[in-house]
Each structure stands twice: as structure tokens, then as C-alpha cells.
N, CA, C and O atoms as a Maestro MAE file, in Angstrom:
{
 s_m_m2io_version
 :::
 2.0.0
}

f_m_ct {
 s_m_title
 :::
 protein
 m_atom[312] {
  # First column is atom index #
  i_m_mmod_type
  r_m_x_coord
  r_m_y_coord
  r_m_z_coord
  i_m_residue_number
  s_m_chain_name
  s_m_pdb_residue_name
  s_m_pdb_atom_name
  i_m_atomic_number
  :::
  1 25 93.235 91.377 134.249 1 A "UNK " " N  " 7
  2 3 94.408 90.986 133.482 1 A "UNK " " CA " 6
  3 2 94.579 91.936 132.291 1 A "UNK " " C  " 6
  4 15 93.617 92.023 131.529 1 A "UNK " " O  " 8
  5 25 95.639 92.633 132.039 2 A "UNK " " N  " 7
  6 3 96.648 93.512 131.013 2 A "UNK " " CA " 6
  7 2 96.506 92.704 129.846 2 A "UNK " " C  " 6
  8 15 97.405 91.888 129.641 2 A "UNK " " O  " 8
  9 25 95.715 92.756 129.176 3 A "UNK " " N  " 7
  10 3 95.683 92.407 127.271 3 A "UNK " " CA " 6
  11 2 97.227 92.977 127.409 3 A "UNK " " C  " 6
  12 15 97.822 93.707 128.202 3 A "UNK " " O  " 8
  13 25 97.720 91.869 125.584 4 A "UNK " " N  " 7
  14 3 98.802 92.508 125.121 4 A "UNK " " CA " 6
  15 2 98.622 93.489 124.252 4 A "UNK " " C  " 6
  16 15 97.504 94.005 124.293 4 A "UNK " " O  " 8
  17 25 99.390 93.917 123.462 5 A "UNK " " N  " 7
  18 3 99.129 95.360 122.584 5 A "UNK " " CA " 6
  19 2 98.248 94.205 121.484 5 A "UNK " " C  " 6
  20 15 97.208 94.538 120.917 5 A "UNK " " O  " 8
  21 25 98.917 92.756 121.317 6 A "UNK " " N  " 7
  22 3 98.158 92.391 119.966 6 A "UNK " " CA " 6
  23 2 97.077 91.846 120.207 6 A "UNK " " C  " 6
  24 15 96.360 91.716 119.215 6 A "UNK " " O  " 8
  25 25 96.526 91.330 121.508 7 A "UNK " " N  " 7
  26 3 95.077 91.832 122.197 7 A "UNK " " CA " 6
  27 2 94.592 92.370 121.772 7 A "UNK " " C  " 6
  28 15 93.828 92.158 120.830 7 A "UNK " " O  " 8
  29 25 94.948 93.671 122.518 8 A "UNK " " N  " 7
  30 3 93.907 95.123 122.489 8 A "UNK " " CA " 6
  31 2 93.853 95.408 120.946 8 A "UNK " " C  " 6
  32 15 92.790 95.747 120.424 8 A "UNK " " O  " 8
  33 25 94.750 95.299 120.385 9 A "UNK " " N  " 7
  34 3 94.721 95.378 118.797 9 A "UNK " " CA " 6
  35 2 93.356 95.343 118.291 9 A "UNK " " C  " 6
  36 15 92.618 96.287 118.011 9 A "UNK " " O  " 8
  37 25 93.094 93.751 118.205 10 A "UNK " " N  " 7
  38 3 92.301 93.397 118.053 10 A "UNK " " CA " 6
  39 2 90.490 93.226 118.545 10 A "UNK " " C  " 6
  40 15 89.549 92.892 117.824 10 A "UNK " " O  " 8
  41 25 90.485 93.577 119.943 11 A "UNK " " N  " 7
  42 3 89.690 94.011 120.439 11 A "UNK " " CA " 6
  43 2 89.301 95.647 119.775 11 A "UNK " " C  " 6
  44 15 88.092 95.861 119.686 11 A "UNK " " O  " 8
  45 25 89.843 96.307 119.508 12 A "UNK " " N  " 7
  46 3 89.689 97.939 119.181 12 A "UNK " " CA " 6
  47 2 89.292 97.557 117.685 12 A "UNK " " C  " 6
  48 15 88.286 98.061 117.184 12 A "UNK " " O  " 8
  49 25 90.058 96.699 117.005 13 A "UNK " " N  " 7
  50 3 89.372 96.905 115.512 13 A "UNK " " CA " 6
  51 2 87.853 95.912 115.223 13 A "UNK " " C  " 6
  52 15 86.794 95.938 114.597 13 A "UNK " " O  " 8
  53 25 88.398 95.340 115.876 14 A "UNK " " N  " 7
  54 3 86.716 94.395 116.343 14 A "UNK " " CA " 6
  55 2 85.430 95.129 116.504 14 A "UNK " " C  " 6
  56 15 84.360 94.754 116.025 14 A "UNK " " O  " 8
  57 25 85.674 96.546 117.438 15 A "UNK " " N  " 7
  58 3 84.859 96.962 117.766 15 A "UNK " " CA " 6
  59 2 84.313 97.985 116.983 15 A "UNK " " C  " 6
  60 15 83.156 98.382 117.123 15 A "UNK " " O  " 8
  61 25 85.411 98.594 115.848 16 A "UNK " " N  " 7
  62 3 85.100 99.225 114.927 16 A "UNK " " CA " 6
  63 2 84.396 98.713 114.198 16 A "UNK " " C  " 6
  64 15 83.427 99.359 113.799 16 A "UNK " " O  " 8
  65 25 84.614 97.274 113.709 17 A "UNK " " N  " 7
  66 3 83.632 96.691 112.845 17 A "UNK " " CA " 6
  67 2 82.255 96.299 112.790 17 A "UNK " " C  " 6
  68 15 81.468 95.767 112.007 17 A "UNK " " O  " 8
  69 25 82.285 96.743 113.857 18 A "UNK " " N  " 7
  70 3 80.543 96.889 114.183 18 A "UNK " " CA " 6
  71 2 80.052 97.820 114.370 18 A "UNK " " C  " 6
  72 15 79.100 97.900 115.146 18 A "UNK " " O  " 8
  73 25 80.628 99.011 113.605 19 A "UNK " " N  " 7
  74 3 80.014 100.056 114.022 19 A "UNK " " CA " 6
  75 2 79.416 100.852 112.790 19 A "UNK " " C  " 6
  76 15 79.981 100.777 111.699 19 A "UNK " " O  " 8
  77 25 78.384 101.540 112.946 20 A "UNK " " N  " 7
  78 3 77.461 101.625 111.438 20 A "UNK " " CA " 6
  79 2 77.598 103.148 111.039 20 A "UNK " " C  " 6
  80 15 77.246 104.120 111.707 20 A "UNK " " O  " 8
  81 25 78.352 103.118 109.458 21 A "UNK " " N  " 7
  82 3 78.333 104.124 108.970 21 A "UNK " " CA " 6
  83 2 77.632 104.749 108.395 21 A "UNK " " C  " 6
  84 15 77.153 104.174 107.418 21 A "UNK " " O  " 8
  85 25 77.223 106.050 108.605 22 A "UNK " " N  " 7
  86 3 76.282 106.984 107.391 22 A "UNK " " CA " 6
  87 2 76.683 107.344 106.512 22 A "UNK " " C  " 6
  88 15 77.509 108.253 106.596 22 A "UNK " " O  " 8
  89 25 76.280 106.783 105.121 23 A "UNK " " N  " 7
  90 3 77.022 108.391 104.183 23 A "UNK " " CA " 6
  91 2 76.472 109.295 103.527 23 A "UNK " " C  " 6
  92 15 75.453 109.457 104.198 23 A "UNK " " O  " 8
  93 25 76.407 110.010 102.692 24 A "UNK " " N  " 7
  94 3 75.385 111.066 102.575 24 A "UNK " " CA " 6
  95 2 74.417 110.440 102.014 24 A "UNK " " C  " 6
  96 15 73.335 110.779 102.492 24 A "UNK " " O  " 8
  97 25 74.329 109.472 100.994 25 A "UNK " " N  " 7
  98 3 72.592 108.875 100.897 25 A "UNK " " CA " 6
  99 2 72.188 108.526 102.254 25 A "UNK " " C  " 6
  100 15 71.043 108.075 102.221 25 A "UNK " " O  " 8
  101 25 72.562 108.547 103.176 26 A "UNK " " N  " 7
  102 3 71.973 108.225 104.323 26 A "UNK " " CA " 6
  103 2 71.603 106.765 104.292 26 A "UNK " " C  " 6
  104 15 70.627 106.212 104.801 26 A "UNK " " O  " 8
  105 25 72.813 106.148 103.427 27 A "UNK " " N  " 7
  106 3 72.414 104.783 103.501 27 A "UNK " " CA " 6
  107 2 73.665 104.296 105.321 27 A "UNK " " C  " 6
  108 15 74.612 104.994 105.683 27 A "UNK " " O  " 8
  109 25 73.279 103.244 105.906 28 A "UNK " " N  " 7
  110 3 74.125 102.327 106.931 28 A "UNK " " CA " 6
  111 2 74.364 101.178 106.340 28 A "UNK " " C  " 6
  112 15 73.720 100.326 105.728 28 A "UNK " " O  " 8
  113 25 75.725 101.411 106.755 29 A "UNK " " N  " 7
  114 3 76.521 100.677 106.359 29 A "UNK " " CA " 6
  115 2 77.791 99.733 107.262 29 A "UNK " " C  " 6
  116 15 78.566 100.544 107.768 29 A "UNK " " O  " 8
  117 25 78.058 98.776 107.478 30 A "UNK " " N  " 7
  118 3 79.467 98.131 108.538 30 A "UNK " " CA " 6
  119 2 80.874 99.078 108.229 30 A "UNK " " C  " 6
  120 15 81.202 99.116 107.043 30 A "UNK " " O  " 8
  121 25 81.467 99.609 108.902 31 A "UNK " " N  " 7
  122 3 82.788 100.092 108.453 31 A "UNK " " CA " 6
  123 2 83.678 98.885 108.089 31 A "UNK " " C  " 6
  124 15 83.879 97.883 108.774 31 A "UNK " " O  " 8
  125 25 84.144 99.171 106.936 32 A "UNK " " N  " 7
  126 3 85.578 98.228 106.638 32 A "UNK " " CA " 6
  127 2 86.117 98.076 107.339 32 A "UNK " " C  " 6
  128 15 86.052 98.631 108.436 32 A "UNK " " O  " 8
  129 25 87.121 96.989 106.879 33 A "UNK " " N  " 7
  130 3 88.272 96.201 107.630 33 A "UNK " " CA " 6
  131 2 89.311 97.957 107.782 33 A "UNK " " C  " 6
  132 15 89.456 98.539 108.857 33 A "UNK " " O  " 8
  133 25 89.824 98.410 106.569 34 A "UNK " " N  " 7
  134 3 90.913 99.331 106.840 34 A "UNK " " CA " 6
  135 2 90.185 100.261 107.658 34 A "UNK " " C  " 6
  136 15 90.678 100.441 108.772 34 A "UNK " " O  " 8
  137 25 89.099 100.920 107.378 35 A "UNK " " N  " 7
  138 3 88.353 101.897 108.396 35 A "UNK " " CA " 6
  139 2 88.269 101.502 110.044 35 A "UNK " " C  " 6
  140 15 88.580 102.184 111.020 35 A "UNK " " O  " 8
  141 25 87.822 100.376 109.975 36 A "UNK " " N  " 7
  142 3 87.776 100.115 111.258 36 A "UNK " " CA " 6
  143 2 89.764 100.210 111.503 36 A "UNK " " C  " 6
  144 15 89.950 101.130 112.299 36 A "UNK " " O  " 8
  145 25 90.579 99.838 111.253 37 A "UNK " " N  " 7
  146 3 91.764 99.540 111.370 37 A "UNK " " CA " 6
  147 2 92.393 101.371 111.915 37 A "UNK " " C  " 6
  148 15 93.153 101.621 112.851 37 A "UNK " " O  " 8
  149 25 91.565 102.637 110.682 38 A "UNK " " N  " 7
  150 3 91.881 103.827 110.783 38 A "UNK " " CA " 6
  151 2 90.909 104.090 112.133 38 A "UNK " " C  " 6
  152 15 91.422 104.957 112.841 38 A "UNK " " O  " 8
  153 25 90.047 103.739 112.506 39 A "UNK " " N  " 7
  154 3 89.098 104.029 113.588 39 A "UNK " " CA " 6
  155 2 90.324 103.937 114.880 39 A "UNK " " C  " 6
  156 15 90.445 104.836 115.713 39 A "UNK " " O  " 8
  157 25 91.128 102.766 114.865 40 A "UNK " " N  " 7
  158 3 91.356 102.506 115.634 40 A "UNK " " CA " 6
  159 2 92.911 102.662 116.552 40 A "UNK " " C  " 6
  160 15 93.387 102.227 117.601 40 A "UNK " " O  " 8
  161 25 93.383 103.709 115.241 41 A "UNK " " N  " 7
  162 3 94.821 104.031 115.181 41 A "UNK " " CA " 6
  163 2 94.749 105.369 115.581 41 A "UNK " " C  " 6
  164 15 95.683 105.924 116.160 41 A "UNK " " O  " 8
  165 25 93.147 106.205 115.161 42 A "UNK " " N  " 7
  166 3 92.616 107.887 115.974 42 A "UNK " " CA " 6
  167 2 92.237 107.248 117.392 42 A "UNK " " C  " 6
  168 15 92.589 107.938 118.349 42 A "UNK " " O  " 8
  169 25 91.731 106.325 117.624 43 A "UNK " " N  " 7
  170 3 91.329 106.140 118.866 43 A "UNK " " CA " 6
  171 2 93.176 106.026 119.848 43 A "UNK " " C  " 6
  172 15 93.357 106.646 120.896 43 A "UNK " " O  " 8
  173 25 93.965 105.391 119.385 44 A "UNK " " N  " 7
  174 3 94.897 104.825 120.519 44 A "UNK " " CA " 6
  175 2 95.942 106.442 119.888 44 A "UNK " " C  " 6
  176 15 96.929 106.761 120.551 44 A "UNK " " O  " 8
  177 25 95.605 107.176 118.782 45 A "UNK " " N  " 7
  178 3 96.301 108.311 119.249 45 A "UNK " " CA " 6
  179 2 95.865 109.758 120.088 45 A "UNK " " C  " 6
  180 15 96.550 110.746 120.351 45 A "UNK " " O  " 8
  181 25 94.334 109.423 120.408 46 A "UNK " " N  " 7
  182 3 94.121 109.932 121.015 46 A "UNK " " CA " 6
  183 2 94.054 109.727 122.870 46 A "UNK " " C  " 6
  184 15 94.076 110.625 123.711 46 A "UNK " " O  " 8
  185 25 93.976 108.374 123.065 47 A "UNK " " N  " 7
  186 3 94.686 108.230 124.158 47 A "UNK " " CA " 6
  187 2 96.082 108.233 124.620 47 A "UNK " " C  " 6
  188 15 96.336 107.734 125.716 47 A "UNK " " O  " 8
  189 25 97.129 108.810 123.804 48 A "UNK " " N  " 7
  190 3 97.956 108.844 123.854 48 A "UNK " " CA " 6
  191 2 98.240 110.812 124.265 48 A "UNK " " C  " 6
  192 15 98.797 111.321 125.238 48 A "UNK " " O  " 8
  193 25 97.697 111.347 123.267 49 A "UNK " " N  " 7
  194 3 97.363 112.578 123.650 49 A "UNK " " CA " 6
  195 2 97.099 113.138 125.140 49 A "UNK " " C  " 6
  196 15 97.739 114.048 125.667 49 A "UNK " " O  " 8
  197 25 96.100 112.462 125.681 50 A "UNK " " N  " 7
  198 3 95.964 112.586 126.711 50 A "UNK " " CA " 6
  199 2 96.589 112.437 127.603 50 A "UNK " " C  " 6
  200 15 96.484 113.258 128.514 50 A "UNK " " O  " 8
  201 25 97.459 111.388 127.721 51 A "UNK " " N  " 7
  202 3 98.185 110.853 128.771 51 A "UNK " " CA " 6
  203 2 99.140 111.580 128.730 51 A "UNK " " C  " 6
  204 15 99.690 111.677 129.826 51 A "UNK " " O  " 8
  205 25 99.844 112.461 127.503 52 A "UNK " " N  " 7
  206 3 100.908 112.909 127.759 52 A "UNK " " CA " 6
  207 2 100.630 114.173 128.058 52 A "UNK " " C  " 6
  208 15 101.611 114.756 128.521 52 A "UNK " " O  " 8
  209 25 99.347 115.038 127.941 53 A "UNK " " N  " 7
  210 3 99.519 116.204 128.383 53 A "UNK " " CA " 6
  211 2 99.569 116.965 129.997 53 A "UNK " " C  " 6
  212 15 100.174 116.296 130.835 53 A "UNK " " O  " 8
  213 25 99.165 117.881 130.328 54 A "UNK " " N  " 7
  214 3 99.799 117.795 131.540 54 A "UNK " " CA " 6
  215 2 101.199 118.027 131.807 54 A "UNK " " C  " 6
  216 15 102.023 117.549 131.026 54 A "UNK " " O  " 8
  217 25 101.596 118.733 132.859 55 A "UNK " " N  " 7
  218 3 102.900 118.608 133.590 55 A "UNK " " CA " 6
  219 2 103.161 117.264 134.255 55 A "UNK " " C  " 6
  220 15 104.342 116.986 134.462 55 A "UNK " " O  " 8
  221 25 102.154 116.327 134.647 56 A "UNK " " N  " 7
  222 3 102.452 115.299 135.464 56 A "UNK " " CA " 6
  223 2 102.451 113.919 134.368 56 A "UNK " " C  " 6
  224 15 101.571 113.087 134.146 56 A "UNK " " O  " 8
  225 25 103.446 114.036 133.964 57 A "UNK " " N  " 7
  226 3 104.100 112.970 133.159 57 A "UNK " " CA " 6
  227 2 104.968 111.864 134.150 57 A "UNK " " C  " 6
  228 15 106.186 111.904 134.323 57 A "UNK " " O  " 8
  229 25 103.918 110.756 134.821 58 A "UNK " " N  " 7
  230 3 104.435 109.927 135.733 58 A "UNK " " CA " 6
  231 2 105.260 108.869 134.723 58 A "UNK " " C  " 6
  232 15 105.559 108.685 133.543 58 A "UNK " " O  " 8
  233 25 105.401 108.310 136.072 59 A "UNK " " N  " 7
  234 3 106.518 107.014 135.203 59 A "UNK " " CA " 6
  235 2 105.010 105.615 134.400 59 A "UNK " " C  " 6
  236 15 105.032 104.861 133.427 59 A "UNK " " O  " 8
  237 25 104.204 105.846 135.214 60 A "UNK " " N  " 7
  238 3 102.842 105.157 134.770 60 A "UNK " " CA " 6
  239 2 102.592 105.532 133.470 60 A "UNK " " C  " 6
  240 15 102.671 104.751 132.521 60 A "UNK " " O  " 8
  241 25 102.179 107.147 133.353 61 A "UNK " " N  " 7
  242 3 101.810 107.304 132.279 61 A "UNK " " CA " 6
  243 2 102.492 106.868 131.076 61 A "UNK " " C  " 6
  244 15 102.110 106.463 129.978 61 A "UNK " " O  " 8
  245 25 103.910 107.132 131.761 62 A "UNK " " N  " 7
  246 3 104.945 106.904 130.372 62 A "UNK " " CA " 6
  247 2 104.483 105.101 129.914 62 A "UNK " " C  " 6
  248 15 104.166 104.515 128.878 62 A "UNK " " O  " 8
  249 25 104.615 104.857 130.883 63 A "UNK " " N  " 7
  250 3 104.497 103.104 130.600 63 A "UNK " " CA " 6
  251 2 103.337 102.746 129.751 63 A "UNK " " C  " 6
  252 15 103.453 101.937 128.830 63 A "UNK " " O  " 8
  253 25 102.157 103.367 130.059 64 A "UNK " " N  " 7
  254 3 100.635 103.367 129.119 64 A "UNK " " CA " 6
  255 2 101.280 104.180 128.136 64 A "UNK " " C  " 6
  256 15 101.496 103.108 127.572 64 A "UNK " " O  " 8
  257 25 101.839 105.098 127.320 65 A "UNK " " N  " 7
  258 3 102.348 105.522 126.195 65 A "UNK " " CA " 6
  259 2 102.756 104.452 125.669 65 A "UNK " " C  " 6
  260 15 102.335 103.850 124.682 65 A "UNK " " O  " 8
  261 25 103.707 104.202 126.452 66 A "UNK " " N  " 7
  262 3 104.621 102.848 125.346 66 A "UNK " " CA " 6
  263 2 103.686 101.816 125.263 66 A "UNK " " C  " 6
  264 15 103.774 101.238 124.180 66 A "UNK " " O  " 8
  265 25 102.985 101.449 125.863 67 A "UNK " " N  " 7
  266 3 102.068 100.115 124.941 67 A "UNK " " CA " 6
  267 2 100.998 100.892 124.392 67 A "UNK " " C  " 6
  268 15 100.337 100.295 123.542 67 A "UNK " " O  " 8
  269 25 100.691 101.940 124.626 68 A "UNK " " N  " 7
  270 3 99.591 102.046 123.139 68 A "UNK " " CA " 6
  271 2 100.840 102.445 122.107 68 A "UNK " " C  " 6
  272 15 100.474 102.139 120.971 68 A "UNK " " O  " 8
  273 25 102.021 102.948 122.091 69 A "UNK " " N  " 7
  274 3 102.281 102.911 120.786 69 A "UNK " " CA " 6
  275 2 102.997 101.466 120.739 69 A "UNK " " C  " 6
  276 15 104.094 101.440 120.181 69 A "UNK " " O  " 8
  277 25 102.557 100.421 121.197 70 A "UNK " " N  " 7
  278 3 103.046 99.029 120.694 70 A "UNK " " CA " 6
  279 2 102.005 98.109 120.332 70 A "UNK " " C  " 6
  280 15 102.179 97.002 119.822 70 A "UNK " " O  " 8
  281 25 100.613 98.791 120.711 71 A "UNK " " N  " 7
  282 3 98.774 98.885 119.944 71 A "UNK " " CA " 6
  283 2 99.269 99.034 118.959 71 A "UNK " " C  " 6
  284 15 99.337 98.214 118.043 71 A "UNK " " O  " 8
  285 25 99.883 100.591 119.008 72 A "UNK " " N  " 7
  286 3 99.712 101.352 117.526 72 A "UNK " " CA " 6
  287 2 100.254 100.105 116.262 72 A "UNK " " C  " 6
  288 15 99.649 99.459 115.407 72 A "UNK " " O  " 8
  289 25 101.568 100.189 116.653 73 A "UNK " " N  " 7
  290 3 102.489 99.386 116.072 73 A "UNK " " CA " 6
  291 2 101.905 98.105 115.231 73 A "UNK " " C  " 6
  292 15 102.056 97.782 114.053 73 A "UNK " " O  " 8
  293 25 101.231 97.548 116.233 74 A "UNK " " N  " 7
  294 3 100.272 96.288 115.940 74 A "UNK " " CA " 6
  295 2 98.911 96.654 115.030 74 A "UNK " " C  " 6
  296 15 98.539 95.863 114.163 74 A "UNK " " O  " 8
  297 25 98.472 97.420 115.188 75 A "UNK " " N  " 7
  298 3 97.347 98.036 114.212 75 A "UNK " " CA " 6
  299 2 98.097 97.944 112.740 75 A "UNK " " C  " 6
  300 15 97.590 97.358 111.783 75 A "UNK " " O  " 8
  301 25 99.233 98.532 112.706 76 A "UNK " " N  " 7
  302 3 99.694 98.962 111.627 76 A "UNK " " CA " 6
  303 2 100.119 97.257 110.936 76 A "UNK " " C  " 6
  304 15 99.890 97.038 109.746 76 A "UNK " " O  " 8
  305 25 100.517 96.551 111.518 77 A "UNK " " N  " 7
  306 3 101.322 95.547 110.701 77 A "UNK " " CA " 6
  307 2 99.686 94.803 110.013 77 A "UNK " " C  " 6
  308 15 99.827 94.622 108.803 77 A "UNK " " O  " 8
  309 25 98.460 94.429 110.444 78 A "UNK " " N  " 7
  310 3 97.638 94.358 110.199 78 A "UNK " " CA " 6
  311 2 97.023 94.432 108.997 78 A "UNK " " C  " 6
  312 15 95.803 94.292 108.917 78 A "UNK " " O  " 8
  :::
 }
 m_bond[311] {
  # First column is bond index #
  i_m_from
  i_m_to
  i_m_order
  :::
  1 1 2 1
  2 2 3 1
  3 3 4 2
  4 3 5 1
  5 5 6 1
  6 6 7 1
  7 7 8 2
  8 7 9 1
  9 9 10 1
  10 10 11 1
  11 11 12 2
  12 11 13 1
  13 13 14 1
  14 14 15 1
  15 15 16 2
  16 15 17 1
  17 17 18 1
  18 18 19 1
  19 19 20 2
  20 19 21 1
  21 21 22 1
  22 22 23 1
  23 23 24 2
  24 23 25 1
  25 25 26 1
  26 26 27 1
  27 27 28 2
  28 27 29 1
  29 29 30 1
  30 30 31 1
  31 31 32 2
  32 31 33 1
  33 33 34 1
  34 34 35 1
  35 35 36 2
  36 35 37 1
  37 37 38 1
  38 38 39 1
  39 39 40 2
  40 39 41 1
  41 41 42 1
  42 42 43 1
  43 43 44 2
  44 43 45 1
  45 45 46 1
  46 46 47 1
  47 47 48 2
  48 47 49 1
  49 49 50 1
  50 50 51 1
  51 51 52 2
  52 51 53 1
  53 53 54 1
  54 54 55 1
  55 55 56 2
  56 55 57 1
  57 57 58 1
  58 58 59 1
  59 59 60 2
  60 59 61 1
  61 61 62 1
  62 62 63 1
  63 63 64 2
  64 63 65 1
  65 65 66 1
  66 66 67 1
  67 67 68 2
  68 67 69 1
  69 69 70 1
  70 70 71 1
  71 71 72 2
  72 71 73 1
  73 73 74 1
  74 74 75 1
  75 75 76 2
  76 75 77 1
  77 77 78 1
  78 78 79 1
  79 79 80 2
  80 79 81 1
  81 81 82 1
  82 82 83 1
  83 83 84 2
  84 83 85 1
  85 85 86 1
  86 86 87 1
  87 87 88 2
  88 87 89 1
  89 89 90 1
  90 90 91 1
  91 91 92 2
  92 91 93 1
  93 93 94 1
  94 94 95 1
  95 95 96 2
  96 95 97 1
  97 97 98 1
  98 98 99 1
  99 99 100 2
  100 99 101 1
  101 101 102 1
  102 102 103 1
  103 103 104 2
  104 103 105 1
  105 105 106 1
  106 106 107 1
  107 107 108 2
  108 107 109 1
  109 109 110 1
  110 110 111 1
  111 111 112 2
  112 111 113 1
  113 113 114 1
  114 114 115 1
  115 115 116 2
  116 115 117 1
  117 117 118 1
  118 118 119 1
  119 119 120 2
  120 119 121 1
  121 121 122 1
  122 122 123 1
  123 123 124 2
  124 123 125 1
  125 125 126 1
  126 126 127 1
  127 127 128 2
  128 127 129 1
  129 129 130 1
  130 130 131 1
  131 131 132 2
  132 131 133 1
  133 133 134 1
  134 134 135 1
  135 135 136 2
  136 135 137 1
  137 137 138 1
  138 138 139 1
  139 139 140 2
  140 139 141 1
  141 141 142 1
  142 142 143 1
  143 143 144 2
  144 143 145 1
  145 145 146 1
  146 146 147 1
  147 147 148 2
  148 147 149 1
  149 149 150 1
  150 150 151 1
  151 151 152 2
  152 151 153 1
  153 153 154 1
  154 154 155 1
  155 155 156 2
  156 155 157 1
  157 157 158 1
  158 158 159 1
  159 159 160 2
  160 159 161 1
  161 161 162 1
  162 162 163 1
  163 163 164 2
  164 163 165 1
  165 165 166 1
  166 166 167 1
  167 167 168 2
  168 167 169 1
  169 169 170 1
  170 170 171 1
  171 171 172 2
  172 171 173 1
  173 173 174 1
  174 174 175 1
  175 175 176 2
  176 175 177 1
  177 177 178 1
  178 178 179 1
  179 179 180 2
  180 179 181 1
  181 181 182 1
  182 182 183 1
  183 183 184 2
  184 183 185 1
  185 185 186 1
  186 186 187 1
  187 187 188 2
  188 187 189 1
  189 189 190 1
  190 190 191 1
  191 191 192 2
  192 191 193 1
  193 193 194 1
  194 194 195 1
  195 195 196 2
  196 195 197 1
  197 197 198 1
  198 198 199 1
  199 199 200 2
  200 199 201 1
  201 201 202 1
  202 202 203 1
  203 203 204 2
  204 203 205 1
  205 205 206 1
  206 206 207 1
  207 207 208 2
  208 207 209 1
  209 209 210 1
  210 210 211 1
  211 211 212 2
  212 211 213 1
  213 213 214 1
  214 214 215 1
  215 215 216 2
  216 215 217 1
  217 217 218 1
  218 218 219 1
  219 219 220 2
  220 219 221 1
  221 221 222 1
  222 222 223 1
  223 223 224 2
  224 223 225 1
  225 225 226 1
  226 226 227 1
  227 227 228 2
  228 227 229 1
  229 229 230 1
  230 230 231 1
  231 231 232 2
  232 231 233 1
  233 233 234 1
  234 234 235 1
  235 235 236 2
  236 235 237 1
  237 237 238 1
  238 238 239 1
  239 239 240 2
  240 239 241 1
  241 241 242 1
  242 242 243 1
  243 243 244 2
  244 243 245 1
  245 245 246 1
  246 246 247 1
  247 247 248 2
  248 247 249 1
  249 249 250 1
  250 250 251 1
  251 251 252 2
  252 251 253 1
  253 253 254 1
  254 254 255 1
  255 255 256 2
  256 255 257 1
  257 257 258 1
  258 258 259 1
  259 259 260 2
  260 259 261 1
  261 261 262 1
  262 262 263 1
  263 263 264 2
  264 263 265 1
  265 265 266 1
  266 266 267 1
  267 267 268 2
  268 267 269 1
  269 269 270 1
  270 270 271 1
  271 271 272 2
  272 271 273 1
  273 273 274 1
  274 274 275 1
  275 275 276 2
  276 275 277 1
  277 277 278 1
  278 278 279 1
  279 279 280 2
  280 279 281 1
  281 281 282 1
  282 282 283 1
  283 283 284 2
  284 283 285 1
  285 285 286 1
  286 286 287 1
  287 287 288 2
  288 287 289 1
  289 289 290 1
  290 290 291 1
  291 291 292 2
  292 291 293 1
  293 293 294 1
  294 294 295 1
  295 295 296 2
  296 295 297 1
  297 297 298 1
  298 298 299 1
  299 299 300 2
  300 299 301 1
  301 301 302 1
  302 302 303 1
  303 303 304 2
  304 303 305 1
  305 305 306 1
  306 306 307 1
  307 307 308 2
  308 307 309 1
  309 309 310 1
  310 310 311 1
  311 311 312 2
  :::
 }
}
């Protein structure tokens, strides 16, 4: 089953938030709410990247464009 964009939204920043940052004290740390939020707006523009490059710009691909940028969209109101 197809999550909606405000699904996957949430699943993607979820997953950022568990993910452990270094910083130069070399202390670990949880990424923030907005970090995880920026984690997750490079992640769905980089699948977006992908899908569109190529000459073979199907009608599929186009369709996975438009809901990650309706992810995107949803990340952002957040």
C-alpha cells in the first residue's frame, strides 16, 4: 500500500530523528526536529533528481515526481 505524501512525510522525518550526529567535539548527539525536517527535504530532492534524469522520462516517473514534490510540500508546512 502507497503511503500518502503526509505519510511518507512523516515516516522520513521520523527516521531522521534517530539518527546520531557528530560534531567536532566528537560529542553524539539526536538530530533536531528542523534537521531531521532538512535531512529530509535533501533526501526527497534527491530522489527527485534521479528520477528525472535520463532521456526516459516515463509517465511513471513523472507521477513519482509529483508526489515527492507533494512529500516535499508536506515537509515544508511542518
Amino acid at each position: 500500500m502507497k503511503l500518502t505524501p503526509k505519510e511518507k512525510t512523516k515516516e522520513l522525518v521520523k527516521r531522521f530523528l534517530g539518527i546520531k550526529k557528530i560534531n567536532p567535539e566528537s560529542i553524539t548527539r539526536p538530530y533536531n526536529y528542523q534537521e531531521a525536517k532538512q535531512g529530509a527535504l535533501i533526501c526527497v530532492d534527491e530522489m527527485q533528481n534521479v528520477l528525472m534524469k535520463g532521456e526516459d522520462c516515463s509517465f511513471e516517473n513523472a507521477s513519482k515526481v509529483m508526489y515527492l514534490q507533494e512529500v516535499k510540500e508536506e515537509v515544508n508546512k511542518l
